[in-house]
N, C-alpha and C positions, 0 to 999 in steps of 0.2 A: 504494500500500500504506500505512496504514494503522497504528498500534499501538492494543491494547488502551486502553481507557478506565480510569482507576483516580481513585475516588472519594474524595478526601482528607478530605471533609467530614465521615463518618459517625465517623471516631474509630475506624476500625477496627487490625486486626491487619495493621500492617507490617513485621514481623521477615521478614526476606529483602530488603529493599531497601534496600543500603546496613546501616552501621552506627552506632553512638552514637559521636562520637571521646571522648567523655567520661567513657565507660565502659568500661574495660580489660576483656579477656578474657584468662583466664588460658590460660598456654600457651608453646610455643618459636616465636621468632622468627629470621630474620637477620636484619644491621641493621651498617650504618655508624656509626661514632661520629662523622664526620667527612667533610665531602669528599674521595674521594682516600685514603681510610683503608680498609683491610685489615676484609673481612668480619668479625664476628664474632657469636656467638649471645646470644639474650638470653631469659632466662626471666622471666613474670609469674605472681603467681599471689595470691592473700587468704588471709589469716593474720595469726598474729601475730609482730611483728617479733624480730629475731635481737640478739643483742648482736653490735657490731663489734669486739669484742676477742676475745671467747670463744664465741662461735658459738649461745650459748645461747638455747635461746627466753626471751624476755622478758614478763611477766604485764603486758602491756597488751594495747588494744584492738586487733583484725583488723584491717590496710591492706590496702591495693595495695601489692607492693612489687614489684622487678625487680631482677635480677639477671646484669652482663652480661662471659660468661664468668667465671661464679663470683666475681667480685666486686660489690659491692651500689651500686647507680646509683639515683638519684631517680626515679619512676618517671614525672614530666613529661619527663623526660631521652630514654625512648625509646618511648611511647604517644602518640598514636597511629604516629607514624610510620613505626614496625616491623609494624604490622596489616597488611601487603599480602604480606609474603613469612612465610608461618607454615612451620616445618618441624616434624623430628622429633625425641622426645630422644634418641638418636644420634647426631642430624647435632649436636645442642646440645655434648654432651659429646665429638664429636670436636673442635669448636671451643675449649672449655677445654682438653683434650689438649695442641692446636694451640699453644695460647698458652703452656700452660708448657713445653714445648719450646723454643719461641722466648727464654721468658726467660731458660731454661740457654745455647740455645745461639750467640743473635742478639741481646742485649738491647739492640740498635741499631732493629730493624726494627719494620715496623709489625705485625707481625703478636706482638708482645711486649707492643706498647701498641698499643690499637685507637684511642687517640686521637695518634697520632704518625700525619702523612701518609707514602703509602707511596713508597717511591723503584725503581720497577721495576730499578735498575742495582744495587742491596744488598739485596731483599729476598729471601729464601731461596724456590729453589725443592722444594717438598713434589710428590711424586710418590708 
């Protein structure tokens, strides 16, 4: 058996094989901030940037930015990496939920700080 033949030479249309890691797609992810670190969601998308005091949009030009669990992260920090597991904004926002829960109630665990390793003997279980 055999695979199709695919002709790289003509310059044609290859959207569907693979993807650009260079080129962020906007949208929700999961994603580790860390080995051993407590899931959390992370959102991309093009715009224009936010003030990080005041939430404001800012009159400059449209990036990439990303945003993980509602806090605002580089967006080399979690592209391509997070491209394999895409979820949903639900499952995003139960993520943020997740996390400020954690910081009232665990602000030990990783699931408070997605970049703190997780210790399965102190991490809260959610049920």
């Amino acid at each position: 058996m055999s695979r199709a033949r695919v002709d790289y030479s003509d310059g044609g249309d290859f959207r569907g094989i693979g993807f650009d890691p260079d080129l962020p797609v906007a949208g929700f992810y999961r994603f580790r901030m860390r080995s051993g670190g407590a899931l959390c969601g992370v959102r991309i998308w093009h715009g224009a940037p936010h003030d990080p005091v005041t939430g404001e949009e800012l009159d400059r030009s449209p990036r990439w930015q990303a945003l993980v669990n509602d806090d605002p992260v580089e967006i080399e920090r979690v592209w391509p990496r997070c491209a394999a597991d895409p979820i949903t904004d639900a499952e995003y926002r139960h993520y943020c939920r997740t996390q400020t829960w954690a910081q009232q109630h665990a602000p030990d665990s990783a699931l408070a700080d997605p970049r703190r390793k997780a210790d399965p003997l102190t991490t809260p279980l959610l049920f």
